[in-house]
C-alpha positions in Angstrom: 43.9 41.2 6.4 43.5 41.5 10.1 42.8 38.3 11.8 40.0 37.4 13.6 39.3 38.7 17.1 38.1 36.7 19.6 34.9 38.8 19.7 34.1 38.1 16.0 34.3 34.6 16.0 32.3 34.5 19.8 29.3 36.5 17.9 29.5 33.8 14.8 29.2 30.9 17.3 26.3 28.7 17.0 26.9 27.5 20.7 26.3 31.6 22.3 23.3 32.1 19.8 21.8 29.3 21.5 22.4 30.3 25.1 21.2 34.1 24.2 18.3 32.1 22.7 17.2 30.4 25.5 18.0 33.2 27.7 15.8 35.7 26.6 12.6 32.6 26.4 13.4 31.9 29.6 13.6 35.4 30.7 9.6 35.7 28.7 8.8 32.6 30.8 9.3 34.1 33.9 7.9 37.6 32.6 4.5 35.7 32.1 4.2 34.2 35.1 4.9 37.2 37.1 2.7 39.1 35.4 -0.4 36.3 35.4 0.4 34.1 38.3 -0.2 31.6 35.9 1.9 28.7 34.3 2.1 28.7 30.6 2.8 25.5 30.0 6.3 25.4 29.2 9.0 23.5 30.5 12.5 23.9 30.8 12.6 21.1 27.7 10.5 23.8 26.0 12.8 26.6 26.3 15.6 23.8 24.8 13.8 22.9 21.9 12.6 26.3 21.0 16.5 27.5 20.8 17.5 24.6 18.7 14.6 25.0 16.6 15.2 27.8 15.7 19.4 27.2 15.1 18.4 24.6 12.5 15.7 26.5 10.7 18.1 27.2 8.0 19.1 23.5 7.8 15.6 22.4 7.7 14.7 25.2 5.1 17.3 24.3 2.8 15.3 21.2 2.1 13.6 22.8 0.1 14.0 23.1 -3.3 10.7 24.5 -5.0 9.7 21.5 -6.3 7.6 20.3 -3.4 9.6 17.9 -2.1 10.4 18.9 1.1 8.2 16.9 3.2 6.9 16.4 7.2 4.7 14.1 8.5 3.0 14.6 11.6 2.1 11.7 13.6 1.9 9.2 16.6 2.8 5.7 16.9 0.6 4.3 14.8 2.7 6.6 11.9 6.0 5.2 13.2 5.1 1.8 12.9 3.9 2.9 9.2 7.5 4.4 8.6 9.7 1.8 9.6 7.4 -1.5 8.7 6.1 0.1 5.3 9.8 0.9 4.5 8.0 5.1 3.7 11.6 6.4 4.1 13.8 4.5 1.8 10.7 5.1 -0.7 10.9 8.5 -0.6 14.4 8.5 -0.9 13.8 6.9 -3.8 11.8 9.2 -5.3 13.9 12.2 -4.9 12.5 13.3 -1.3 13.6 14.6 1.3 11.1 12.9 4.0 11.3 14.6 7.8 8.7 12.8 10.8 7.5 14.2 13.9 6.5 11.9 16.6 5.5 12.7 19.7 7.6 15.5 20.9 10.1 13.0 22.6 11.7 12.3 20.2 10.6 14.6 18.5 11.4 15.6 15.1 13.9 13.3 12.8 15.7 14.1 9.8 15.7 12.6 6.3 18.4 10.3 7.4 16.2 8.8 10.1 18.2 10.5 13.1 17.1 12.4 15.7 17.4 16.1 15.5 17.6 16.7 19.2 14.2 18.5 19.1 10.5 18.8 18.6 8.1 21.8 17.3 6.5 22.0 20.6 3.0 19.9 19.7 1.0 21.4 22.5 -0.2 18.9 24.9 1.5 15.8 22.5 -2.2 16.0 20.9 -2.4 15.0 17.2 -6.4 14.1 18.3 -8.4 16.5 15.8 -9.3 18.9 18.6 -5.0 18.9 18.8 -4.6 19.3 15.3 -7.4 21.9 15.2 -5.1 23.7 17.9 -2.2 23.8 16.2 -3.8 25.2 12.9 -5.2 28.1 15.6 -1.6 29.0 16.0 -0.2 32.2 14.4 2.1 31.4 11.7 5.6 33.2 12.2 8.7 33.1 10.2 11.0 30.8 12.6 9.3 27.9 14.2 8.2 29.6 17.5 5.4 27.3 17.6 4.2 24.1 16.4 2.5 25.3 13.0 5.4 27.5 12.4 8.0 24.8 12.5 5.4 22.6 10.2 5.3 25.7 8.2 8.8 25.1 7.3 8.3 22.4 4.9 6.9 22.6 1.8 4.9 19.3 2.0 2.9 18.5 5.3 0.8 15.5 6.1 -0.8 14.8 9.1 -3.1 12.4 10.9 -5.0 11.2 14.2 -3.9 8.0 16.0 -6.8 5.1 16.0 -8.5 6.8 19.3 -9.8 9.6 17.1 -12.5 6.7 15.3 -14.4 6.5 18.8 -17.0 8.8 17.4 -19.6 8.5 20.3 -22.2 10.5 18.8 -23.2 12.6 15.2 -22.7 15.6 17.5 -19.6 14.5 18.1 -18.7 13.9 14.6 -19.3 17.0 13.6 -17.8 18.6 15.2 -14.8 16.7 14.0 -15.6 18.1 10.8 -16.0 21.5 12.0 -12.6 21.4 13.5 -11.2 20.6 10.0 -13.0 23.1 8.3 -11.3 25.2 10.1 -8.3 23.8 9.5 -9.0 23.8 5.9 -9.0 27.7 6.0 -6.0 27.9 7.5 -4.6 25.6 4.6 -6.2 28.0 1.9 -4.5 30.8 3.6 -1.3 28.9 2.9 -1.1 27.9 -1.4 2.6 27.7 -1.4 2.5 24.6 0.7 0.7 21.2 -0.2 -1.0 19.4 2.5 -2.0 15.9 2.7 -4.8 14.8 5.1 -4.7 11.7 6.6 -8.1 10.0 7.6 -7.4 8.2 11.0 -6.7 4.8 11.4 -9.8 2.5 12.2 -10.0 0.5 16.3 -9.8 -3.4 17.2 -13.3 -4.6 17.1 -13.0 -5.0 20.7 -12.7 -1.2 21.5 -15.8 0.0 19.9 -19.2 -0.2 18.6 -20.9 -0.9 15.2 -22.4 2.8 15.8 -19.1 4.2 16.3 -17.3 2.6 13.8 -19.9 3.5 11.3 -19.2 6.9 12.3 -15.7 6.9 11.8 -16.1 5.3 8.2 -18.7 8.5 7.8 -15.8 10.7 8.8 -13.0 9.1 7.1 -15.7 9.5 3.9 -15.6 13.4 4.5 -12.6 14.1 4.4 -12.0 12.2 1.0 -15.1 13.6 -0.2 -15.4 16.8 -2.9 -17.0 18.5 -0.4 -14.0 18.7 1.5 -11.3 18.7 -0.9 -12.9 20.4 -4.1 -12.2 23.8 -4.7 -8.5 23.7 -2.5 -6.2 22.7 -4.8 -3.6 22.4 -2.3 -5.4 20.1 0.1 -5.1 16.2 -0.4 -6.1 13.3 1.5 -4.9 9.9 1.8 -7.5 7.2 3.3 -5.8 5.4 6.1 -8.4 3.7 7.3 -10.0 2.3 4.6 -6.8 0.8 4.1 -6.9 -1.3 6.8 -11.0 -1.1 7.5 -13.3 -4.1 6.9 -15.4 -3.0 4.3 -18.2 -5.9 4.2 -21.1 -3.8 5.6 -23.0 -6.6 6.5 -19.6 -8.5 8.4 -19.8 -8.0 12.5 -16.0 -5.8 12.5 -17.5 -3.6 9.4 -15.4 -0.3 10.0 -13.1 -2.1 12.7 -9.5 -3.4 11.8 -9.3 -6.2 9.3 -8.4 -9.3 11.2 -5.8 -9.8 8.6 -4.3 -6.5 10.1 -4.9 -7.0 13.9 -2.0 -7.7 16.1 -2.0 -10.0 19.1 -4.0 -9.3 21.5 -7.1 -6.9 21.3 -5.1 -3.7 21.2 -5.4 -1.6 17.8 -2.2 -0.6 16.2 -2.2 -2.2 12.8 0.3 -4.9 12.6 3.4 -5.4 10.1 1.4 -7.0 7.7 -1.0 -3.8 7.8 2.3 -1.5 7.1 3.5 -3.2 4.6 0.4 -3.3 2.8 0.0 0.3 3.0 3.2 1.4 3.0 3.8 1.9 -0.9 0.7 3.3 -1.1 1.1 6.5 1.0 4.1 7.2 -0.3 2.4 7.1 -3.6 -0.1 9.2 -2.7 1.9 12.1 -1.0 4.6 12.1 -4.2 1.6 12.3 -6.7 0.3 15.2 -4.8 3.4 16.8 -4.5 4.4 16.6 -8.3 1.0 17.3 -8.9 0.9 20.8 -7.1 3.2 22.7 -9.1 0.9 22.2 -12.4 -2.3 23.0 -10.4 -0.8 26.5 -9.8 0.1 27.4 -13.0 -2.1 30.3 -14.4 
């Protein structure tokens, strides 16, 4: 057997793949704006992420063992605080899961483990807002994570949600089209029955940041999306109530809709306090393995 050239083992190295990598986006990037005299929107921290993206698509795929549990959840701080307070990693460990996070894009993206994998999907503009989550379902779906939806799309489980600023729902023009936005969504999740997704309805505001109107509103949205009409007839769309989790739900009380005051943390701010996590914590989990093992069944002819 002739031993290995220096060429062979140059070509099998992880380290030039990734320099080719982000040569030939950074070579696009400059193509674009050439061509447009425009910016596209994507920084040299891009061109980083994309590359190792797309070196560890193999690592995240392998996951995945076709029994759904392969999981990502999208999500801000408010879904952070939820992981680490509400203990959902070690629970899903427990359960057999492998349970990947995606916070904003710095940090990014964290393994099972809870470490950082050095990268993000790219949300564009950070926006997990509906009209951000609506964007990323625009996306086209490709087989390496070239884009956000794409490196989502790599999972076999994905959950997702809206930070508490997406309950200040000024107006019913305004809410729906909320709803259109994840009708829309929806479609794109239809289009997609070997993955399960999990909804998440967004978390409710302090009573000092919003309105009886508004909050009403919300509790009509966060109604929707657990509603038949939204989930019947897409078997592999589920939802998990987040905010009547930690919503007061005593119509006639003056924070109806707003964060419980068992759940508010100093201060008039509105991320849901440890208490709040830990309350919910279990239950999420819950809800997400129960859809998961569910799936599987659902599909059977």
């Amino acid at each position: 057997m002739k031993p290995d050239s220096w060429i062979g083992k140059l070509l099998r190295s992880k380290v030039v793949w990734a320099i080719l990598a982000v040569g030939v986006v950074a070579v696009g990037y400059v193509g674009v704006r050439v061509v447009t005299c425009r910016g596209v929107g994507f920084g040299l921290w891009r061109v980083k992420h994309l590359a190792l993206a797309i070196l560890d698509s193999r690592s995240v795929r392998a996951s995945s063992r076709g029994e759904y549990t392969n999981v990502i959840f999208l999500h801000h701080s408010t879904g952070h605080n939820l992981i680490v307070e509400g203990g959902v990693r070690e629970l899903f460990t427990e359960a057999g899961f492998e349970f990947w996070d995606h916070d904003y894009n710095w940090p990014g993206l964290r393994r099972p483990d809870g470490s950082e994998a050095g990268y993000s999907y790219a949300i564009p503009g950070d926006n997990t807002d509906p009209d951000g989550l609506a964007r990323i379902f625009s996306q086209r779906a490709y087989g390496l994570p070239l884009n956000a939806l794409s490196g989502l799309l790599q999972h076999e489980v994905i959950v997702f949600k809206s930070c508490f600023p997406a309950s200040n729902i000024e107006s019913d023009e305004e809410l729906q089209q909320r709803k259109d936005w994840y009708l829309g969504m929806r479609d794109v999740m239809d289009a997609h029955p070997d993955k399960v997704f999990v909804v998440m309805s967004q978390p409710p505001l302090h009573p000092t940041a919003t309105t009886p109107e508004a909050a009403a509103r919300a509790r009509a949205f966060a109604d929707w999306l657990m509603s038949e009409e939204y989930l019947a007839g897409h078997p592999n769309v589920f939802a998990f109530d987040f905010f009547d989790a930690l919503a007061e739900d005593d119509p006639a009380g003056p924070d109806a809709n707003m964060l419980k005051a068992e759940y508010r943390p100093e201060g008039e701010e509105s991320h849901p306090n440890v208490a709040a996590n830990r309350a919910v914590g279990s239950a999420f989990v819950e809800a997400v393995v129960g859809a998961a093992r569910s799936y599987p069944d659902v599909r059977m002819p």
